[in-house]
N, C-alpha and C positions, 0 to 999 in steps of 0.2 A: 324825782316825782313820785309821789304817792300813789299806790293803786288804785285808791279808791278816788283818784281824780277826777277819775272817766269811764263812760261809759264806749265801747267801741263799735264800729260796723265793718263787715267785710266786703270789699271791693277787690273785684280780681280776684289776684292770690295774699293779699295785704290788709291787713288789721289798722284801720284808722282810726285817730281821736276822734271823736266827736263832740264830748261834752267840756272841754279844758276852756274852749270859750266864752263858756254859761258860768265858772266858778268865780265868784266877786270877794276877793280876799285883799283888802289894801295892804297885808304884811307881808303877800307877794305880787308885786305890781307886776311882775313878770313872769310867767311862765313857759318854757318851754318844751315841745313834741321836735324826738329827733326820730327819724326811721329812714330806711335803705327802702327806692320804691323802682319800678320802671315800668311806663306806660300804664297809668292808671288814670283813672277819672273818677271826679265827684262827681256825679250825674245831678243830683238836689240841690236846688238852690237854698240858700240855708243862711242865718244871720245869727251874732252871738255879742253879747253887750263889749266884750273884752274885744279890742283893734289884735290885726293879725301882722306880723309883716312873715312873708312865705317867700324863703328863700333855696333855691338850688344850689348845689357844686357845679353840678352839670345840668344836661337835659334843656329841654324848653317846659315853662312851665304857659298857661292859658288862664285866664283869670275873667271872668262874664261876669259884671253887673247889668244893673237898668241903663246904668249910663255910658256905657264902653265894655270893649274886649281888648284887656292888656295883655301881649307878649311878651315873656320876661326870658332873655337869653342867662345862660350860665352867668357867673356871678354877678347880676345882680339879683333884685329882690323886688315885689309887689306889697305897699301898703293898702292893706285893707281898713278903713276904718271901723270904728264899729255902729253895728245897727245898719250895715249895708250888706241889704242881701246879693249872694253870689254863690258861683259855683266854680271848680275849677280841671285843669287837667295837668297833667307829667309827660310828656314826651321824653322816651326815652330811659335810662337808668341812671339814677341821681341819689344820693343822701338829700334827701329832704329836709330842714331846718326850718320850724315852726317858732314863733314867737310869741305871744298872746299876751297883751297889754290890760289888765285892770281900770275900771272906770275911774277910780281916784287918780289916773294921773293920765287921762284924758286931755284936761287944760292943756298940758305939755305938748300932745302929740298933732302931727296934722290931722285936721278934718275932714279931707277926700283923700281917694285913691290914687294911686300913683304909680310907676316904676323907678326904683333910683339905683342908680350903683352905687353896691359894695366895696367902699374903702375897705384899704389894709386893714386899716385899725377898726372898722367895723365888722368884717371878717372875724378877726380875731377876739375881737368880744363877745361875738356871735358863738365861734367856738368853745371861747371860755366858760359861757353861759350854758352850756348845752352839757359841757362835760363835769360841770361841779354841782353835788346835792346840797353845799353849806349855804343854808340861808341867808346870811348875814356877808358873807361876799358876795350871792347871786343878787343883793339887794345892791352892794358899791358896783357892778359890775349894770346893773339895770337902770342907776344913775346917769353912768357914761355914754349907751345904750341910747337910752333917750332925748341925751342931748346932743349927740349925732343925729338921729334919726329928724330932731328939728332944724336941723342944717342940711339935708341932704339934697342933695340936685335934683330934681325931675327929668326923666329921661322923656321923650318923644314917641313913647312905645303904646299909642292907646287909639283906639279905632273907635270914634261916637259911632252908638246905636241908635235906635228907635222903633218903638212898636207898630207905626201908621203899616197898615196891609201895604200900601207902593214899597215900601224902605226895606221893611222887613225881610222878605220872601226873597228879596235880590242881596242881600248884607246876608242871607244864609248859605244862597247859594255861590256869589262868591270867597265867602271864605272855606266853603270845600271847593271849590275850584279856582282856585286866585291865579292861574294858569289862563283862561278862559277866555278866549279869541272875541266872544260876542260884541257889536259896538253897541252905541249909546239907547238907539233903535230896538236892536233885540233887547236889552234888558227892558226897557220901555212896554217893550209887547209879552215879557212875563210877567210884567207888574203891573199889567191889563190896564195900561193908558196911555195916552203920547206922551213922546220925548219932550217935549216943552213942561209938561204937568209933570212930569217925572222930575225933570231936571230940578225945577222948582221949588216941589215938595221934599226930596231931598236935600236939597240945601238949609232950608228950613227947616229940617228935623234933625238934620246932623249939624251942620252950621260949615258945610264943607262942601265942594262943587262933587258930583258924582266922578269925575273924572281923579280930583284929588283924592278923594278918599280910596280909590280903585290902586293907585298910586302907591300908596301908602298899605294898603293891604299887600301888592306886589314884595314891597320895599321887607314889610315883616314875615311876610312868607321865606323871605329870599335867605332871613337870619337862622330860621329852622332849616332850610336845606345846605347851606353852609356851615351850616353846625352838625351836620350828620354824615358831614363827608364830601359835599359836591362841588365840585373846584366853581370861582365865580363864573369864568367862562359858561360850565353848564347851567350855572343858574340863570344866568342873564337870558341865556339863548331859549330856556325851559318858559320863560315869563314873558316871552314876547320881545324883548328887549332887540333893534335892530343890529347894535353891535356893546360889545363889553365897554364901551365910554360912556354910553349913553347909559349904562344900569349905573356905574359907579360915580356920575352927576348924580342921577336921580337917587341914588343908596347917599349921597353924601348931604344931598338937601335934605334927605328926612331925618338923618341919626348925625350931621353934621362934621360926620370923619367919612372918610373912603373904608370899603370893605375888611381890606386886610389894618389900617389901621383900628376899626371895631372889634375886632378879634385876636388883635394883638393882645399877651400880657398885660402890658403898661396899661390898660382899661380896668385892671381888676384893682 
């Protein structure tokens, strides 16, 4: 990468790209931002013509558009389209592996956001791309690249938002507190209406029953504290859950494997 590619800002204790998104070169449809990060956030919500796909080794990475908040466990990866503003976070200590896709080859790639697993073999192009400066293989290499990337699975990993004052103020507070005892009732009476009007208007905003979507926030919480150390037992019992069968149904309908199989190897 060129110096002059980017402009930088500093977060934290760490120097990030900023402007690799805004560079419109179709003789590199691909460019990538590699850096060592832990526990950092983009606080700015921010948009860049060039598609991103934002991948960790490790860590959890957090990902906030208009339209959802994607959880992205260790290997896999979050596509960003482009011209979709967001903002993001790092849990944790991770090599970070950036990608930034060029508008000529746009047509190619999906059009919304996403999370998908990292294939081997995307993994490994991923790192081929990151460690080579020869142009003309990072282009056969952004080839491959791409045509993966339009094959790639969608993972289950995405929480709908919404702006409505009922939706909002409870979709905040429970994802700092995805722990949170409160029933249907008390959310209702911080989002200064009945539980009927509540129930309602959030389903219509999210397209999700409040009970599911609470479900699901539990289910991706539960991927961060198991990735930081917490045996399932502790997490089950940290989330409410009455006993460890009942989280490992519930972990199995949302991400379609059992806990320890999600975290297995054989995933990456």
């Amino acid at each position: 990468m060129k110096s002059n590619d980017t402009k930088t800002m500093n977060i934290g204790n760490t120097t990030f790209s900023v402007d690799i998104g805004y560079i419109i070169d179709a003789e590199r449809p691909v460019i990538a931002y590699d850096a060592e990060v832990k526990d950092q956030l983009c606080p700015l919500y921010h948009e860049h013509p060039r598609a991103q796909l934002l991948y960790a080794v490790s860590g959890i990475i957090k990902v906030w558009t208009d339209e959802g908040i994607w959880v992205v466990p260790p290997m896999q990866a979050v596509w960003i389209a482009s011209g979709v503003s967001h903002k993001a976070q790092v849990t944790g200590r991770t090599r970070l592996k950036n990608l930034f896709f060029d508008p000529s080859v746009r047509h190619l790639l999906p059009k919304s956001c996403f999370v998908l697993r990292v294939s081997p073999l995307l993994k490994e192009l991923i790192d081929k791309f990151c460690a080579t400066d020869d142009g003309r293989r990072q282009k056969r290499l952004a080839n491959v690249i791409i045509d993966e990337l339009a094959e790639a699975k969608q993972e289950p990993l995405c929480l709908p938002v919404s702006g409505h004052r009922y939706v909002s103020s409870v979709v905040s507070a429970l994802m700092a507190e995805p722990f949170s005892r409160k029933t249907l009732e008390e959310w209702a009476d911080t989002a200064g209406t009945s539980p009927r009007n509540f129930s309602r208007i959030f389903l219509k905003e999210t397209g999700m029953t409040f009970g599911a979507w609470r479900t699901k926030v539990k289910i991706l919480y539960s991927i961060e504290m198991i990735q930081k150390g917490k045996s399932v037992t502790e997490t089950a019992y940290d989330l409410g859950y009455q006993s460890i069968s009942a989280f490992i149904e519930s972990f199995r309908k949302e991400t379609g494997v059992s806990p320890k199989k999600y975290f297995s190897k054989g995933r990456s």
